[in-house]
N, C-alpha and C positions, 0 to 999 in steps of 0.2 A: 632479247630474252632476259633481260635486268628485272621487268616490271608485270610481272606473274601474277594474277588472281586465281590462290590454288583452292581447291576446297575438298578435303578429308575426311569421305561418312565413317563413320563409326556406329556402334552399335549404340539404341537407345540409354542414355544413363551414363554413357562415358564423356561425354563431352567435357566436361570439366577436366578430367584426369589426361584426356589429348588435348589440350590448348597447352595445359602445364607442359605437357612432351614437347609442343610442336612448338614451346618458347626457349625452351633448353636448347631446341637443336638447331633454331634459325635466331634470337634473338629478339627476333618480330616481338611489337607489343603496343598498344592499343587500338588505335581503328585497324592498324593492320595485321589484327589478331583479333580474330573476333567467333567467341561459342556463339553454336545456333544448335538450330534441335537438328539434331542426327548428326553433328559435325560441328567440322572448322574449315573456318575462310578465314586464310594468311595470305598475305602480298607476299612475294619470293621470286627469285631469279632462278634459273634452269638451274645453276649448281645446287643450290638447296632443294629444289626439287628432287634431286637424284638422292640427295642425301633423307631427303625424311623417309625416300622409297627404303632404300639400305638401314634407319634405324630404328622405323616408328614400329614401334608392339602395339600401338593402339588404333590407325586408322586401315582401314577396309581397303584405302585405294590413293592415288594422289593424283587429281583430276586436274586440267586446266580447263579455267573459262574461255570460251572462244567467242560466246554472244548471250546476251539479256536484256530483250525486247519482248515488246508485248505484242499478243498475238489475237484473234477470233477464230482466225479459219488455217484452214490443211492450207490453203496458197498461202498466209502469211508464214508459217514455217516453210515452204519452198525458198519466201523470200530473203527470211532472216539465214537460213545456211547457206543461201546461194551468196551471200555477202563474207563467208567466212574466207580468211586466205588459206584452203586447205593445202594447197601446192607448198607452201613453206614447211609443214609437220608430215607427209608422206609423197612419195611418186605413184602414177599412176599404175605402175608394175605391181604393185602390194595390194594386199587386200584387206577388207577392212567389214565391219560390224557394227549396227546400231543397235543400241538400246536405247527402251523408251521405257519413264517412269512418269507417272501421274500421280498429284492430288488435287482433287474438286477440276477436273479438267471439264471443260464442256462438251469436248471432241468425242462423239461416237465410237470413235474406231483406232487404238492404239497404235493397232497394225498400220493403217491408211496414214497415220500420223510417221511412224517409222517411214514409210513407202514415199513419201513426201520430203521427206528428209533425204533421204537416199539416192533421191532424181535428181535433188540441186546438187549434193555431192559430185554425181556423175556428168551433171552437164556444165558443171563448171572445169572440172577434170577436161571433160571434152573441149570444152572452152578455150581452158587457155595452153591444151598438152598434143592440138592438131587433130580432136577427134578419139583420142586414145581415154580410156577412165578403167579406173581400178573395180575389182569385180570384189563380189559379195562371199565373207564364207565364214560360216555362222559356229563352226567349231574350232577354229585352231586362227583365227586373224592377225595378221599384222599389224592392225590398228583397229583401236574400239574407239568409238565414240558414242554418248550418252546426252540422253534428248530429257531433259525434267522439264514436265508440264505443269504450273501451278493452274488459280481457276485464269486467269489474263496475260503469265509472263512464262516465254521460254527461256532455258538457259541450255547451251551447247557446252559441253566439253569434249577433250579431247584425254585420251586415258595415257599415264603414264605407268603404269605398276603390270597391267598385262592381266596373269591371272592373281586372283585376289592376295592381299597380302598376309590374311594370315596360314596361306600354303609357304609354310618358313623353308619347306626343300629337304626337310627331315625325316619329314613321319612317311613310312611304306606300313607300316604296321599298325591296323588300329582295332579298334573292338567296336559295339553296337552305340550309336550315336557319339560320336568321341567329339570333347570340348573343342570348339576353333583356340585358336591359340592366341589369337586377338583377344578375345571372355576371359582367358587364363592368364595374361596379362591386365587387364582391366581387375580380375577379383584381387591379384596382387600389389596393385597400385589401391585398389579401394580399402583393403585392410591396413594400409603403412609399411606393408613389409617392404614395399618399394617406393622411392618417391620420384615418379617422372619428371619434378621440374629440377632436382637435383641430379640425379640417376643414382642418387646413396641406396645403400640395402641396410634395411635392420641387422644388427648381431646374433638377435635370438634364431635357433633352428627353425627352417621351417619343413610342415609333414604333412602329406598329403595321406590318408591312410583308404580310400576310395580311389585310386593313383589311377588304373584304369591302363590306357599307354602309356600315361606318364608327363601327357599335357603339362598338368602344372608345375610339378619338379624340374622338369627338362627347361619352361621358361623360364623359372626361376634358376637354374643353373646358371642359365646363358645369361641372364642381370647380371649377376654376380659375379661372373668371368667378364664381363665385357666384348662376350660378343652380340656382332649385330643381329638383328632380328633375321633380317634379308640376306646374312653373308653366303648361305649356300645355293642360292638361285637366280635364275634373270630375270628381266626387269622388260617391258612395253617398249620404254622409251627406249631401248637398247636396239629399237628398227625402224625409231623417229628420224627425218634428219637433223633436229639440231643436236644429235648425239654426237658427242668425240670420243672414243677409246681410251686415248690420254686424258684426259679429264676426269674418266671412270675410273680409270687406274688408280690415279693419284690419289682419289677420294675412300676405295676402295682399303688401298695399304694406308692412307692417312689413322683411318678405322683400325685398320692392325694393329697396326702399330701402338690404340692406345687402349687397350684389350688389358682389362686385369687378370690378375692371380690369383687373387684375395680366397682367401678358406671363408665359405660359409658353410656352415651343415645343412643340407639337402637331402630328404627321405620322401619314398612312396614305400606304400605296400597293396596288395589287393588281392580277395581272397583266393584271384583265379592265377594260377602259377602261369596259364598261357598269356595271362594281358604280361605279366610281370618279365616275362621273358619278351611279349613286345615292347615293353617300357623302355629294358635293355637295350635294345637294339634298338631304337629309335634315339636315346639318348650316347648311343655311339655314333650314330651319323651327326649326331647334332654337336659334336666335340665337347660333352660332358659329362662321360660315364665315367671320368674320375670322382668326378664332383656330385653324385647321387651316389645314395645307397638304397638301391631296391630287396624288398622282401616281400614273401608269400605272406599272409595270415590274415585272417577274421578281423576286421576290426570291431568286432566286439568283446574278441579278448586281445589284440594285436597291445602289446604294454609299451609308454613311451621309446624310443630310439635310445640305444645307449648311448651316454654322457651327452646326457639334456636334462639334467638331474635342475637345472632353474628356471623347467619347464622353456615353451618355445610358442609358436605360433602354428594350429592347423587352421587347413584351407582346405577345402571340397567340395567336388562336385558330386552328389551322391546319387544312386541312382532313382531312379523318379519318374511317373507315369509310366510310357509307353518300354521305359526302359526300366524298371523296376518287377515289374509283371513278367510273368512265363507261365501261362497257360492258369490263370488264378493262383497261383504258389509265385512266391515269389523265393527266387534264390539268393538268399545274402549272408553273407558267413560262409561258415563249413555244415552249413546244413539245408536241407529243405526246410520252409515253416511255411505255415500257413500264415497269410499278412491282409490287411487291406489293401486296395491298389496303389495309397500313396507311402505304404510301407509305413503305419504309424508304429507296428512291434518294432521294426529295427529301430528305431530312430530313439522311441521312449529306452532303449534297451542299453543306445549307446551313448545317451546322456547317463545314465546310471553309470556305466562304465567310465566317463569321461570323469564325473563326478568324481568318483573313486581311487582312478588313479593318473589321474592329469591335473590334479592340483597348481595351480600357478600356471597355465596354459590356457592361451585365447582361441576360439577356435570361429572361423567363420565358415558360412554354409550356404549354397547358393542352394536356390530351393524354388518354385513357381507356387508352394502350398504357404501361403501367409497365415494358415494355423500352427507349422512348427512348433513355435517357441513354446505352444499349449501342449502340442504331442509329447514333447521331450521332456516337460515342467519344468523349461527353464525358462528366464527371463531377459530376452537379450537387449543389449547396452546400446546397439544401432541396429539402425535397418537401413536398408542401399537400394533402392529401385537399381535393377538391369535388367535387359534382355536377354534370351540365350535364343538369336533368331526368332521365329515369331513368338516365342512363350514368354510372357510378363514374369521376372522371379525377383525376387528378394535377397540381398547377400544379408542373412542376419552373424551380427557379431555375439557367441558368448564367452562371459568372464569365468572360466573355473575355479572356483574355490568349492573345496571340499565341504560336502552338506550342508550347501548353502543354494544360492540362487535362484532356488525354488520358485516357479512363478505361482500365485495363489492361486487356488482352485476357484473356478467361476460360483459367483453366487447364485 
């Protein structure tokens, strides 16, 4: 288990920001570090393995290769997994789940291509365990393994994270489409306020004033305490056999043990006092309701955080499309208004506000409408391709200064 080829999807746009994580917490560095689109492929041994599951905020999952061969037909993937040693990562007693994903695949039938996989699984089980093979069970598995089709080459892995990682084991409480936590780490690592190859946190306050549950606050709490992403939940490999107890342990309390203190200022607010009181409570199971200050209020008049008077950094996910709308009216604020559907009154309403009284504050905005910066008349300093799941969006960065930033009006 020394000599791992792991590989870590992430979501579209973060790649850069996971290799920096995934260098900070293995060392790993050049071929055996390598960005790709949708991810990272790091070489690594089972302990670091456990360990990126335990501290990475940025990747989805943490896979081992098991085979990468080329393929034409449903028998050549019989072939290629009937070659795997699955007897060494579960018993036949367990149960287990294939996933199949494809691009430019030639194969007809995903399903047939899973179904193909699943036969060698089992008749090697039978093979080599007297007859005996592990059964199929497609909700709650003991082991997952995942079949990528390119247009010529399979890759098999085997999964160690379980369910996805960014279920950090905190949130019971959410509202309608609520940020993964993986995107809320990523928009925080994209703006500076976090730098994953170091783990430092910026000084300036940071505000979410669209808070929602509390997504971003809450991960940005836990940077800033040093806790781990993963500390409150299990892990896949934790019903692999090359799993040891004592080894988890060790690495587990290693983790504790080096858990900061540090005061940073941490704010959400949001207009709905129910999200707000979910926020609360999510960021008590997550061990950082010291360390936020949540509040009700409009953030169209919601005034800076007290003593953040040299101004701080917002970050938001604000609400948008499918989640913006309610029956043609959109509800934002303390009021009903009438809006378009990507909400351009809010948006123009709360740049004027922002304008006015967030002088010396940066504010970023994850957004899928790349007209914003025209909605709001501002003119922002970056833009960030990311995903939020299948929706293309933008993190645009703007610089507040008072009656200024204006972006010109189109000719």
């Amino acid at each position: 288990m020394n000599d791992l080829s792991l590989f870590l999807p992430c979501a579209a746009g973060v790649e850069d920001f996971l290799a920096q994580e995934v260098h900070a917490l293995t060392g790993r560095v050049g071929q055996d570090l390598v960005a790709m689109r949708g991810g990272v492929r790091v070489q690594a041994d089972w302990r670091e393995a456990l360990q990126l599951n335990l501290h990475s905020r940025l990747a989805q999952r943490v896979l081992i290769e098991l085979a990468h061969a080329p393929y034409r037909s449903e028998n050549d993937l019989y072939a290629i997994a009937s070659g795997v040693a699955w007897e060494i990562w579960f018993t036949p007693k367990q149960t287990f789940k294939i996933e199949t994903t494809a691009q430019h695949s030639p194969l007809q039938s995903l399903n047939f291509a899973t179904l193909r996989v699943k036969d060698a699984i089992a008749d090697r089980f039978r093979a080599k365990a007297g007859g005996v093979r592990p059964s199929i069970e497609t909700q709650w598995p003991d082991v997952r393994v995942f079949a990528h089709l390119t247009t010529d080459h399979c890759t098999l892995y085997i999964d160690t994270s379980g369910e996805p990682l960014f279920k950090r084991g905190w949130r019971q409480d959410t509202g309608d489409a609520p940020l993964k936590e993986t995107l809320a780490a990523a928009m925080l690592a994209a703006s500076g306020w976090w730098n994953p190859e170091t783990g430092e946190v910026s000084a300036q306050p940071l505000y979410d004033p669209c808070c929602g549950s509390g997504t971003i606050a809450i991960e940005a709490a836990q940077i800033a305490r040093g806790i781990p992403a993963g500390a409150l939940r299990h892990f896949g490999f934790e019903k692999l056999l090359p799993f040891q107890p004592h080894v988890w342990s060790a690495i587990k309390n290693q983790a504790s043990s080096a858990g900061s203190t540090g005061a940073v200022a941490v704010f959400g607010s949001d207009v709905s006092h129910r999200m707000v009181d979910f926020a609360e409570r999510n960021a008590e199971r997550a061990g950082v309701a010291e360390a936020i200050e949540f509040r009700g209020g409009d953030a169209l008049q919601r005034m800076p955080p007290d003593g953040t008077d040299g101004g701080g950094v917002i970050v938001l996910n604000p609400p948008y499309g499918e989640r913006i709308e309610v029956g043609g009216v959109a509800r934002i604020g303390a009021r009903e208004q009438a809006a378009t559907e990507d909400g351009g009154e809010f948006f123009s309403q709360l740049a004027t506000h922002w304008k006015k009284n967030y002088a010396g504050w940066t504010a970023w905005v994850l957004t899928p409408d790349l007209k914003l910066p025209q909605r709001m008349r501002l003119k922002e300093s970056r833009r960030v391709p990311m995903w939020n799941g299948p929706i293309e969006c933008r993190l645009f960065r703007f610089d507040m200064v008072a009656g200024s930033a204006r972006a010109k009006p189109p000719a």
